[in-house]
VEXDRENMAR-537535 format. One record per residue (C-alpha): x, y, z; residue in three letters. Coordinates in steps of 0.02 Angstrom, whole numbers, plus 50000, padded with zeros to 5 digits. Layout:
BEGIN
XYZala ...
***
This chain:
BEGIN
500005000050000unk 500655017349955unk 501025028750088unk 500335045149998unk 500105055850146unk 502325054150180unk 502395058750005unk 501225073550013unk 502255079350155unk 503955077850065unk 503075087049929unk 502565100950072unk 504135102750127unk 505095104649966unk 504065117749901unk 503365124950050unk 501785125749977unk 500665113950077unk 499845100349986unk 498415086050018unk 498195072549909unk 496575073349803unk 496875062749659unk 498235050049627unk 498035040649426unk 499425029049369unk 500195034849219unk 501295023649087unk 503105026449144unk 504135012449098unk 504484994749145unk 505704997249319unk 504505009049401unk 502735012149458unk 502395030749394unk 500655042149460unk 500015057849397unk 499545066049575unk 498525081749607unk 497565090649757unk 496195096149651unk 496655114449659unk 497805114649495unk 499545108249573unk 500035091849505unk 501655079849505unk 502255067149423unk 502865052349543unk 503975037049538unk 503865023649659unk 505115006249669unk 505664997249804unk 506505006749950unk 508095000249913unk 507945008549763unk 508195025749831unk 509925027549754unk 509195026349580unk 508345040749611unk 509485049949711unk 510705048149560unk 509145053049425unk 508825068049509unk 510745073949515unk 510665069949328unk 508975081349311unk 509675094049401unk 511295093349304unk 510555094549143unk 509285106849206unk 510815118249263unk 511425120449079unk 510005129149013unk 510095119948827unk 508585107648832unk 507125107448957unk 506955091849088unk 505615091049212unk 506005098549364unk 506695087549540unk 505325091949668unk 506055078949823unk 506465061949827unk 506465050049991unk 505715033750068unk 504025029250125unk 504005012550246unk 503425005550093unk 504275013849939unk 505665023649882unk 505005038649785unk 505455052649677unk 504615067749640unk 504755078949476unk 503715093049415unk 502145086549289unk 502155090149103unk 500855087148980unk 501895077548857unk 501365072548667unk 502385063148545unk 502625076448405unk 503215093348414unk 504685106148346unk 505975090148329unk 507065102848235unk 507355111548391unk 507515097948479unk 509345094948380unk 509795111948403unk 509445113748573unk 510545095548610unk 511955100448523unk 512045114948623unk 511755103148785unk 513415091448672unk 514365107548696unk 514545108248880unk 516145100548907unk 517145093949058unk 519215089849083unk 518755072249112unk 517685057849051unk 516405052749164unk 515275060349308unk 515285064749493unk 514265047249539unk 513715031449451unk 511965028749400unk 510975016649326unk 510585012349139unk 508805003249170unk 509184994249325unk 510704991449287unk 512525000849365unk 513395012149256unk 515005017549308unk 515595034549277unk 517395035549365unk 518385051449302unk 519585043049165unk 520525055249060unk 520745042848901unk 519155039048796unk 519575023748754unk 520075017048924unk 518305024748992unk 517305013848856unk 518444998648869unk 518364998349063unk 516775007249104unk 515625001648970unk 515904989648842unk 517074978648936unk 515994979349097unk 514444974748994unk 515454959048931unk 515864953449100unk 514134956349146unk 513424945448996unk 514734933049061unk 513834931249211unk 512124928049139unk 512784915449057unk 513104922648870unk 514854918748857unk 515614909348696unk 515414916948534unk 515104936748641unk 516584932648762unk 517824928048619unk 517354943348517unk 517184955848642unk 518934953548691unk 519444955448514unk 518454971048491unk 519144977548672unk 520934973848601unk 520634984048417unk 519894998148507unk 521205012048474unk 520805005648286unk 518935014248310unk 519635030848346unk 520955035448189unk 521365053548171unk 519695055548285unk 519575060848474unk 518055065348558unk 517865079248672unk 517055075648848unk 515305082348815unk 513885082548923unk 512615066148893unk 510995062248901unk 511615045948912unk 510085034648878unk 509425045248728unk 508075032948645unk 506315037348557unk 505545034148732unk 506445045748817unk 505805063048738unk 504195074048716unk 503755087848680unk 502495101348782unk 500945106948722unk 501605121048627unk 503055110948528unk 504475111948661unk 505575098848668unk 505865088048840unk 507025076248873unk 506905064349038unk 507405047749118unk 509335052749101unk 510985041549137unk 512005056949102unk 513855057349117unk 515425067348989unk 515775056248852unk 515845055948666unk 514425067548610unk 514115052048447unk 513535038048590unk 511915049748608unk 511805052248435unk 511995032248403unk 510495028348528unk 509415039748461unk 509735028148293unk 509585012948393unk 507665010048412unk 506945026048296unk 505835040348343unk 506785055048293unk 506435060748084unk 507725065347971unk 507335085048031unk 508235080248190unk 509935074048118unk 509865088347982unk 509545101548121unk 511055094948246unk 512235093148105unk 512045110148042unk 512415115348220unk 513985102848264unk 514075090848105unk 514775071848132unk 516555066748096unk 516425054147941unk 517085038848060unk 515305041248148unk 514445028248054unk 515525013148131unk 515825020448299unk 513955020748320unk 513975001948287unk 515175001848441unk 514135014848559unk 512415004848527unk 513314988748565unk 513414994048747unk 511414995848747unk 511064979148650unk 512394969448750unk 511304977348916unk 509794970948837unk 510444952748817unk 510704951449003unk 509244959549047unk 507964951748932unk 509164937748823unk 508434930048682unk 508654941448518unk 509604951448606unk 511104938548609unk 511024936948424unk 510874955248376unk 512554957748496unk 513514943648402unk 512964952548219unk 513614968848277unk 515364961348352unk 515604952148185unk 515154967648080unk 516464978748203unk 517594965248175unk 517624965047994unk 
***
């Protein structure tokens, strides 16, 4: 049972506005969490994750990432209201948009290349956070290719490993971790701020055509691994690409590194889900291989 009147307190106390639960609707959010649409009937309304409380972390690490893309002033997110733990539930609190599916997409390039173009001295972020339910590690590294080899694609492999896909993914991960340097010829990325988990699901726009970007896993990296997800599973048009290109255009080597970058998310998949997953990792090791 969900403890609303702790969260309605939180709320209270975070925006010093006092606040009774009137209304509380689930609302399609994902698979990891339970997601409301709350209101107290006299216009203020929230949007509200719930997991497990030993799930706080997740959302103690979403909400830094909120607030960190929030602080650039590129590309809107919804705003952290609180975050804590019911006896029941960890929770997390952001501000409620009306979201729709279509909207000024061409803006929506502009606006993250401009987010791209917020650099750091090092590769990674101030904490780790999670890609689904799943760690991702963001230690500072100052070389590229030791972040992805370490951080991402060789801790996916290990992490397949342990579900069981090894063979045929073990053998040519390591080959791929060994050829890395090969992927990055006369090319080296600057460490630009990430969305980090940029997929079709994971933008909107408001009623009035602004674009909103949300669920992040945000840490400095190579601005083309956001550009590669959004490529991964559709739901951006051709306006998008043209309109971030004319402001920050790709380096020509872009179309194999993405191959690379959207391994990470497919070899995530296979040990989260398996299945076609597994296959679709092997076919992009042996086309990175060729």
């Amino acid at each position: 049972m969900i403890n609303w009147k702790q969260i309605a307190t939180a709320i209270s106390n975070a925006t010093q506005i006092r606040f009774e639960l009137a209304h509380a609707e689930p609302v399609s959010g994902g698979c990891i969490n339970q997601c409301w649409r709350i209101d107290d009937g006299n216009g203020n309304r929230f949007f509200v994750k719930l997991n497990d409380v030993d799930k706080l972390k997740m959302f103690v690490a979403e909400s830094a990432g909120l607030r960190l893309l929030a602080s650039t002033q590129t590309i809107r997110v919804p705003e952290v209201i609180t975050h804590g733990t019911t006896n029941q539930n960890a929770f997390l609190v952001l501000e409620y948009l009306d979201l729709r599916s279509h909207g000024n997409i061409r803006l929506l390039g502009e606006q993250l290349a401009a987010l791209h173009h917020c650099h750091a001295n090092q590769f990674g972020f101030d904490q780790s956070n999670t890609l689904g339910e799943t760690l991702q590690r963001n230690e500072w590294t100052s070389d590229w290719i030791v972040f992805w080899r370490e951080q991402r694609l060789g801790f996916q492999l290990d992490l397949a490993a342990s579900k069981g896909y090894g063979g045929n993914i073990e053998k040519m991960g390591q080959q791929l971790l060994d050829r890395l340097p090969e992927f990055f010829e006369n090319y080296t990325p600057k460490p630009s701020l990430l969305h980090g988990d940029l997929w079709g699901g994971n933008h909107a726009c408001t009623a009035n055509g602004e674009p909103v970007i949300f669920d992040p896993a945000p840490y400095y990296g190579d601005r083309e691994a956001d550009i590669a997800m959004t490529e991964l599973f559709g739901g951006f048009g051709q306006e998008f690409y043209s309109s971030y290109s004319a402001s920050w255009e790709l380096d020509a080597g872009y179309a194999k590194r993405k191959i690379l970058y959207n391994l990470y998310h497919i070899l995530n998949h296979a040990s989260l889900f398996g299945g076609g997953y597994v296959r679709q990792a092997e076919g992009m090791m042996r086309t990175l291989l060729q």
